[in-house]
TIMAR-159686 format. One record per atom (N, C-alpha, C): residue in one letter; x, y negated, z. Coordinates in pm, whole numbers, padded with zeros to 5 digits, always signed. Last residue first. Example, Ala and Ser with C-alpha at 12.3 -4.5 7.8 and 13.67 -1.06 7.14 Angstrom:
// residues 2
S+01285+00225+00708
S+01367+00106+00714
S+01290-00003+00787
A+01319+00569+00780
A+01230+00450+00780
A+01320+00330+00780
***
This chain:
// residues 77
X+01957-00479+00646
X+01901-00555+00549
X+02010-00692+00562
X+01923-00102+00729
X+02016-00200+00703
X+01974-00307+00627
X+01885+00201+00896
X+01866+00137+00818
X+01902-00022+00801
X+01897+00576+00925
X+01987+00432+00893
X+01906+00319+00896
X+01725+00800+01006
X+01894+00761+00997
X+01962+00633+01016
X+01436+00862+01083
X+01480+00796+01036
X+01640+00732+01059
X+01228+01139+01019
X+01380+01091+01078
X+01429+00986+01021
X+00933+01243+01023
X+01019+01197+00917
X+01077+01158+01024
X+00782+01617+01013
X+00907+01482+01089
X+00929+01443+00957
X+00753+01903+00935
X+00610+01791+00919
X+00667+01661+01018
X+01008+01924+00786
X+00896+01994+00785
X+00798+01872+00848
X+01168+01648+00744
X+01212+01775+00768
X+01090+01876+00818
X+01296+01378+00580
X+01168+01426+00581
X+01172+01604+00623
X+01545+01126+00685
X+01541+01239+00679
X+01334+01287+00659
X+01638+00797+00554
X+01544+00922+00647
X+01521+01003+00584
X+01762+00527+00539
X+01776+00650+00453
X+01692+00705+00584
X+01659+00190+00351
X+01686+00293+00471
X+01660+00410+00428
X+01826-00127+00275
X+01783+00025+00260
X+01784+00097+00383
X+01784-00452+00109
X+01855-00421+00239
X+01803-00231+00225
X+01842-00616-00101
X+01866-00659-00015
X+01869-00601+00176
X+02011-00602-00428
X+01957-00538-00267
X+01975-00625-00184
X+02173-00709-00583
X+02023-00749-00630
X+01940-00688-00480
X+02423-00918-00597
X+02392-00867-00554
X+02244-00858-00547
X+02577-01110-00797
X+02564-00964-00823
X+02546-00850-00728
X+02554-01387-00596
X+02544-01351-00736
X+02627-01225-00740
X+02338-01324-00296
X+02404-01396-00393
X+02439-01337-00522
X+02075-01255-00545
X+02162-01407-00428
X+02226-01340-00322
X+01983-01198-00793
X+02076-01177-00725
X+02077-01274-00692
X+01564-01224-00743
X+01679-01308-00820
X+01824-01225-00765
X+01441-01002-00657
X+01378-01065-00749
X+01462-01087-00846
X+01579-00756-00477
X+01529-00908-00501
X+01448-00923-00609
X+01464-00417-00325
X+01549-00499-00470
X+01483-00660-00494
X+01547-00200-00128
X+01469-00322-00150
X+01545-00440-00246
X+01573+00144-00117
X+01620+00030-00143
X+01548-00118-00184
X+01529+00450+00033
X+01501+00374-00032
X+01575+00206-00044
X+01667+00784+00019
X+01655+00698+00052
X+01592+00590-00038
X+01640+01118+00186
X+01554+01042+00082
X+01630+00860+00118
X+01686+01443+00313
X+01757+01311+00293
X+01701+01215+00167
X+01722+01695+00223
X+01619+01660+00331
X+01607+01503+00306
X+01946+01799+00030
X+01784+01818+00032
X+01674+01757+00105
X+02213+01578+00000
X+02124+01668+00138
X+01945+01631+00086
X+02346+01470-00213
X+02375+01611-00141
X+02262+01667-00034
X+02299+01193-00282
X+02280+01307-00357
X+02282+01427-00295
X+02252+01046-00015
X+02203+00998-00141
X+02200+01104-00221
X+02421+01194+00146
X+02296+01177+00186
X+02207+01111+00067
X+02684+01176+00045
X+02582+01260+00041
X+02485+01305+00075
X+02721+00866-00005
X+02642+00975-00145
X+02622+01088-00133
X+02736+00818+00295
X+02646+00781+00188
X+02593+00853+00049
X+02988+00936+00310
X+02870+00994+00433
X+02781+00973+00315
X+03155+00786+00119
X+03131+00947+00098
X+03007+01008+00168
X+03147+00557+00238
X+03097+00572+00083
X+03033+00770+00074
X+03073+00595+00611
X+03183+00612+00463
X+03090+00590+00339
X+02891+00380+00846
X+02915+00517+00721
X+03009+00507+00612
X+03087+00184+01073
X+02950+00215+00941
X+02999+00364+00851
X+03076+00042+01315
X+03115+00183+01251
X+03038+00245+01142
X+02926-00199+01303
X+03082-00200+01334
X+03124-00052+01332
X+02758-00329+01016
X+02738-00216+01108
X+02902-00215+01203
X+02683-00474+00837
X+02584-00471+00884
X+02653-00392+01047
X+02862-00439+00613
X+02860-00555+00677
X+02729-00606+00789
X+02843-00155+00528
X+02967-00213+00611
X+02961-00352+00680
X+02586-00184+00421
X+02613-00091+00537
X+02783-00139+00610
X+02603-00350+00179
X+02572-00363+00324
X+02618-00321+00431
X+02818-00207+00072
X+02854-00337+00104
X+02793-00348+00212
X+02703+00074+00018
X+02787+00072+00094
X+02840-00069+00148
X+02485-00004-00156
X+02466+00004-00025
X+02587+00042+00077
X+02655-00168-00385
X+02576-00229-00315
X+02485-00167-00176
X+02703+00109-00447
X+02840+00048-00397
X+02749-00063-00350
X+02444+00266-00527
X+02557+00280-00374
X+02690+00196-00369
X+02306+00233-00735
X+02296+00127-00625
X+02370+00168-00536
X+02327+00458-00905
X+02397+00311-00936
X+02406+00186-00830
X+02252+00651-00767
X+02380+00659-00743
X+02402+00491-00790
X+01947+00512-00651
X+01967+00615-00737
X+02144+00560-00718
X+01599+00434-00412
X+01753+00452-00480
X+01835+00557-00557
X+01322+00399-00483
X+01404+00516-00459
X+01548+00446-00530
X+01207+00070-00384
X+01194+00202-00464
X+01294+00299-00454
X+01008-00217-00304
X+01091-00102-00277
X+01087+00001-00385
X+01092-00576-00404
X+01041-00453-00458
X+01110-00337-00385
***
């Protein structure tokens, strides 16, 4: 399932993002692109089942929407 991520899912996107990436974004880069930047949208792909166990994402991408551009920043599965 995709859908708009919300603050409760950022410690599960900061897991990824660290285990995805060899310079990965801070927690901090993350929530403020998650909460702080007007432009900045992200989404999140949610399992079905957690596998493993208490993890329900499985993977997100953040992009930018900046007058008639979408930018795409990140993305991670």
């Amino acid at each position: 399932m995709i859908e708009p991520a919300t603050a409760a899912d950022l410690d599960e996107i900061v897991y990824i993002e660290e285990a995805c990436f060899s310079a990965p974004w801070t927690r901090k880069m993350l929530e403020a692109e998650l909460i702080g930047n007007q432009f900045s949208s992200f989404l999140v792909a949610k399992r079905t089942e957690e596998q493993p166990p208490g993890m329900r994402l499985a993977g997100y991408v953040c992009f930018w929407v900046v007058f008639e551009e979408l930018r795409v920043m990140n993305v991670a599965v």
